[in-house]
C-alpha positions as semicolon CSV with decimal commas, in nm:
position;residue;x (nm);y (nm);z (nm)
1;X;11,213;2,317;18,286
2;X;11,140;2,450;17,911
3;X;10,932;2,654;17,787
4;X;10,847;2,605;17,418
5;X;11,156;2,369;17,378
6;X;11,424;2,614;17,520
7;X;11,525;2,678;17,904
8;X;11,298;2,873;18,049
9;X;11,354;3,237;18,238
10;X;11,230;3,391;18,539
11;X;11,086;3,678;18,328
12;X;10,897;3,367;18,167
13;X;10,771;3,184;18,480
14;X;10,675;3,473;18,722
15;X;10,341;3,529;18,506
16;X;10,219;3,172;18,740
17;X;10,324;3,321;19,036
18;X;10,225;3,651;19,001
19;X;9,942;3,600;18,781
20;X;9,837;3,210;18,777
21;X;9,579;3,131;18,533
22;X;9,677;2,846;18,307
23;X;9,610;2,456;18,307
24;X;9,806;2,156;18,287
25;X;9,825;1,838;18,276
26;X;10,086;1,554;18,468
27;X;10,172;1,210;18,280
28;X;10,387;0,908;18,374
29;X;10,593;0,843;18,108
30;X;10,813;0,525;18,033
31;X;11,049;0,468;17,741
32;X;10,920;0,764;17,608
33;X;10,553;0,593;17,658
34;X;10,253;0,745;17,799
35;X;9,926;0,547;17,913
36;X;9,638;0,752;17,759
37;X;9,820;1,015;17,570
38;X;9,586;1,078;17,388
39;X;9,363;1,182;17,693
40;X;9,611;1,360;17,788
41;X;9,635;1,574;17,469
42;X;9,273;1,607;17,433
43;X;9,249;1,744;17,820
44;X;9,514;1,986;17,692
45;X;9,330;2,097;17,367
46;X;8,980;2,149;17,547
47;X;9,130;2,322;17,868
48;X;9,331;2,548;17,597
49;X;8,951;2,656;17,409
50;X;8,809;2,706;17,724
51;X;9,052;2,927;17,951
52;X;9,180;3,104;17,645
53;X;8,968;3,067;17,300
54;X;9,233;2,934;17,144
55;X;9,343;2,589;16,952
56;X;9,630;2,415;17,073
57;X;9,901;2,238;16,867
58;X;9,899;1,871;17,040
59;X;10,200;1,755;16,818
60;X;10,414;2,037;16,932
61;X;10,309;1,940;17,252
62;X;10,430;1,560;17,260
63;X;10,730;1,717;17,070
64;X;10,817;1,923;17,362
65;X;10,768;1,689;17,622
66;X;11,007;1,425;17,420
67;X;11,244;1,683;17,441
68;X;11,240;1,732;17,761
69;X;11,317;1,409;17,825
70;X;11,639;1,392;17,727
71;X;11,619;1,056;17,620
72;X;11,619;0,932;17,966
73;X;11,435;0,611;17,959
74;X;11,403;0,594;18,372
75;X;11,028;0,686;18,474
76;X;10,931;1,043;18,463
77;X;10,610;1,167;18,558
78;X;10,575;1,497;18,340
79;X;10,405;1,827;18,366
80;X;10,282;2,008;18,099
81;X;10,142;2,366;18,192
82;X;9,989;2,578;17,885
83;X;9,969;2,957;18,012
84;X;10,078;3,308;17,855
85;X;10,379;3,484;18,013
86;X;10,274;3,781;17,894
87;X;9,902;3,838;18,040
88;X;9,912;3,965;18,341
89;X;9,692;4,079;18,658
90;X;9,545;4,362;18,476
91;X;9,551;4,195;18,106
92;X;9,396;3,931;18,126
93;X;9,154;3,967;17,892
94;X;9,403;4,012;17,636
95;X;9,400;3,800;17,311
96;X;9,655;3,524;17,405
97;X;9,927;3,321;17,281
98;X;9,985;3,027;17,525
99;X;10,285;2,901;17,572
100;X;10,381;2,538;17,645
101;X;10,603;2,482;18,004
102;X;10,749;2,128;18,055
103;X;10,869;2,024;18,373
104;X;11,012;1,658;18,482
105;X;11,054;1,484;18,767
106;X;11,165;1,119;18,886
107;X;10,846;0,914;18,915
108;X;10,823;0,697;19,273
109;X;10,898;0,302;19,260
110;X;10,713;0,136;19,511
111;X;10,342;0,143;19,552
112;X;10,209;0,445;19,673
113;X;10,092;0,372;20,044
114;X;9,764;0,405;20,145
115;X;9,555;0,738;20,255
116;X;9,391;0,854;20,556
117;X;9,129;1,134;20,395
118;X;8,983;1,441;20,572
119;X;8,641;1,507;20,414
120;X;8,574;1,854;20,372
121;X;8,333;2,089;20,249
122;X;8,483;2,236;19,928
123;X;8,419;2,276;19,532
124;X;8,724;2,358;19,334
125;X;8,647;2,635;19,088
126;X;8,522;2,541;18,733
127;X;8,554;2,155;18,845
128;X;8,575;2,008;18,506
129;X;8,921;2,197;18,411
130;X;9,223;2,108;18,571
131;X;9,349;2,464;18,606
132;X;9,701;2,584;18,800
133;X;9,442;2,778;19,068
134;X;9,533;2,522;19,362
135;X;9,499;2,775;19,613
136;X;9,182;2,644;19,821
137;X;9,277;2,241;19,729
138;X;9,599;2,328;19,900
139;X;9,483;2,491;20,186
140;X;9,251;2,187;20,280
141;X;9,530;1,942;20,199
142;X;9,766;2,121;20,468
143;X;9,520;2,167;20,707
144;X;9,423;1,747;20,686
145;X;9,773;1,716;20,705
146;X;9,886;1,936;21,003
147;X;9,580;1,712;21,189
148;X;9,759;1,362;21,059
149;X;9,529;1,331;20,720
150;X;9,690;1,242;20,402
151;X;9,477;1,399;20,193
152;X;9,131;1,571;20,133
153;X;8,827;1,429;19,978
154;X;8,561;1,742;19,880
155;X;8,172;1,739;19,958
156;X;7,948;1,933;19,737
157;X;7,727;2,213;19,920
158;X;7,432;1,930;19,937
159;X;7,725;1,657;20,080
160;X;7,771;1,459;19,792
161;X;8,103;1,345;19,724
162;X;8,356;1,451;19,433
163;X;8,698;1,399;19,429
164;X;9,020;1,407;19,599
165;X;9,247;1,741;19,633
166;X;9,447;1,637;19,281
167;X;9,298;1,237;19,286
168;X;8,974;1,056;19,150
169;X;8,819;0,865;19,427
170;X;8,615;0,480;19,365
171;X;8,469;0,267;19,589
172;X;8,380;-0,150;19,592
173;X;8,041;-0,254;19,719
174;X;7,975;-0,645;19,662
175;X;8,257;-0,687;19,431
176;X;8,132;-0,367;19,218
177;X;8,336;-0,081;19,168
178;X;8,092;0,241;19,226
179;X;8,248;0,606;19,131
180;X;8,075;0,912;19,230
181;X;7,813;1,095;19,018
182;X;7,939;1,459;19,052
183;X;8,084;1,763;18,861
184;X;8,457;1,681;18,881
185;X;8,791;1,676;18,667
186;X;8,734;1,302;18,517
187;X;9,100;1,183;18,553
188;X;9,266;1,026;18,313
189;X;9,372;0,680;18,486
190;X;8,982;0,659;18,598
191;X;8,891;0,695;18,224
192;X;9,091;0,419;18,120
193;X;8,978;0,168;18,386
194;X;8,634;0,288;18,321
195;X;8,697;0,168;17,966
196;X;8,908;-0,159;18,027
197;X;8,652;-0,288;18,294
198;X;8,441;-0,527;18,178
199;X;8,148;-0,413;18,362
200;X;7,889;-0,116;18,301
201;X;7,984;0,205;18,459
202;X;7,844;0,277;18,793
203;X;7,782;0,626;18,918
204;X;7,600;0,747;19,256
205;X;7,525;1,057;19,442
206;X;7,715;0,952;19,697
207;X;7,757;1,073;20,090
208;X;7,928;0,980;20,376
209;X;7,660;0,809;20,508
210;X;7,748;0,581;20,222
211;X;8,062;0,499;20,297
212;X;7,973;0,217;20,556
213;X;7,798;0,044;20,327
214;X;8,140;0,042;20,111
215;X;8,388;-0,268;20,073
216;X;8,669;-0,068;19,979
217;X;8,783;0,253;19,831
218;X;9,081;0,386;19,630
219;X;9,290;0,647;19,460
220;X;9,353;0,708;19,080
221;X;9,600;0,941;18,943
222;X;9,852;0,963;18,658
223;X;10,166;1,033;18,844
224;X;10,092;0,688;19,082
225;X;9,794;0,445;18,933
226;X;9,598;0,340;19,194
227;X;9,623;0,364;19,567
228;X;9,418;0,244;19,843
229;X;9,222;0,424;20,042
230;X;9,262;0,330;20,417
231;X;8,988;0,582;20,573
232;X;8,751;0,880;20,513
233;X;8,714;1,034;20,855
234;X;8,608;0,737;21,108
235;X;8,539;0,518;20,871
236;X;8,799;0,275;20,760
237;X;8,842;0,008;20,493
238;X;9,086;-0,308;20,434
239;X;9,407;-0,223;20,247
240;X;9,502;-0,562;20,109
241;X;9,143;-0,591;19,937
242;X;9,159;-0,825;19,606
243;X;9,065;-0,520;19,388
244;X;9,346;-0,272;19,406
245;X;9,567;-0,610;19,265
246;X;9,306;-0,647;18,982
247;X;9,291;-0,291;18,915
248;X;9,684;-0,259;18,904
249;X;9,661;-0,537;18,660
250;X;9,397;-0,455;18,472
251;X;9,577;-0,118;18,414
252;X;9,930;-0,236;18,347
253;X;9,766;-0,419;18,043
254;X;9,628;-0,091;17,873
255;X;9,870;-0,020;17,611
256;X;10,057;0,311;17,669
257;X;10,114;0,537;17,337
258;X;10,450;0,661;17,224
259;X;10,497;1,002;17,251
């Protein structure tokens, strides 16, 4: 764990407990290679204006996570959390000066096994920014959990369907892949098969009175590519559908950037 480059303190961190505004973003890296970087970065940049009216430096960025890496060369899925350790509850509004907090982990080896989702009624706040305020996805992942869910998978207020606690969600229907049309934090793994699919991008308003009508449905995240989706509630799909081998592939052939 460092925090612009050097080991970080508690007197550092406790402004994310105690405080906890901030964003972030998690990437798989491999041989000090990331698939969509570059989304990543620009995820990082945007969130940065928004939460805190301030321009972030990308290149320090991809500096510090390289460092963090020790040169290990084993996959690493790694966190990068932009935040200021010195706001606090009752400065907040203060000018800021983010600071940059890398964290590493080992990334899993086999494929990630499929999920049993809990659909609830729930919209994360400001959708579109993947923010460190996890409170309410967390609560509705533990409660699916503690009643043998995997996961949760949000309805809007009118019951459309947006995403997955910390997952994009995408469904098959006649051999087409069909992704909600929602306010949601566009992922960066569903970007890039959105772009390496040779197909036009489909979006619906869709419910769970859709979901019947639906061949199959998966996953997509950073940290673990794409993962079928074995239910929503009492409606269940096949798990060894041709697609989630074609998507795997068709994603293992997008060419990751170094760091």
């Amino acid at each position: 764990m460092e925090l612009n480059g050097a080991p970080a303190t508690i007197d550092q961190i406790k402004a994310l407990a105690l405080t906890n505004y901030g964003h972030f973003t998690s990437m798989l890296v491999e041989e000090n290679r990331v698939r969509g970087l570059s989304l990543h970065m620009e995820r990082l940049a945007r969130d940065c204006q928004h939460l805190f009216g301030v321009e972030l430096d990308t290149d320090r960025v991809r500096r510090y996570v390289l460092q963090a890496l020790h040169g290990s060369v084993q996959p690493t899925v790694a966190r990068v959390t932009v935040y200021d350790p010195a706001i606090d509850l009752g400065t907040v509004g203060s000018d800021a000066e983010p600071s940059v907090l890398v964290t590493t982990r080992p990334a899993a080896q086999a494929q990630p096994e499929p999920w049993r989702l809990q659909a609830v009624s729930y919209r994360r706040d400001e959708p579109a920014v993947k923010h460190v305020g996890l409170f309410g996805a967390m609560m509705h992942r533990r409660s699916a959990q503690r009643e043998g869910f995997d996961d949760v998978l949000f309805l809007n207020p009118d019951g459309t369907i947006s995403e997955i606690a910390t997952s994009n969600i995408g469904f098959v229907r006649d051999g087409e892949i069909v992704w909600p049309r929602s306010e949601f934090l566009v992922g960066v793994t569903m970007t890039l098969l959105r772009q390496a699919l040779d197909e036009p991008v489909t979006t619906e308003p869709l419910t769970l009175s859709d979901l019947p009508h639906m061949d199959a449905a998966f996953a997509t995240n950073a940290a673990t590519g794409i993962r079928p989706v074995r239910s929503v509630d009492g409606t269940e799909w096949p798990v060894d559908h041709k697609v989630f081998g074609d998507l795997r592939e068709l994603y293992a052939e997008i060419p990751p950037e170094h760091l």
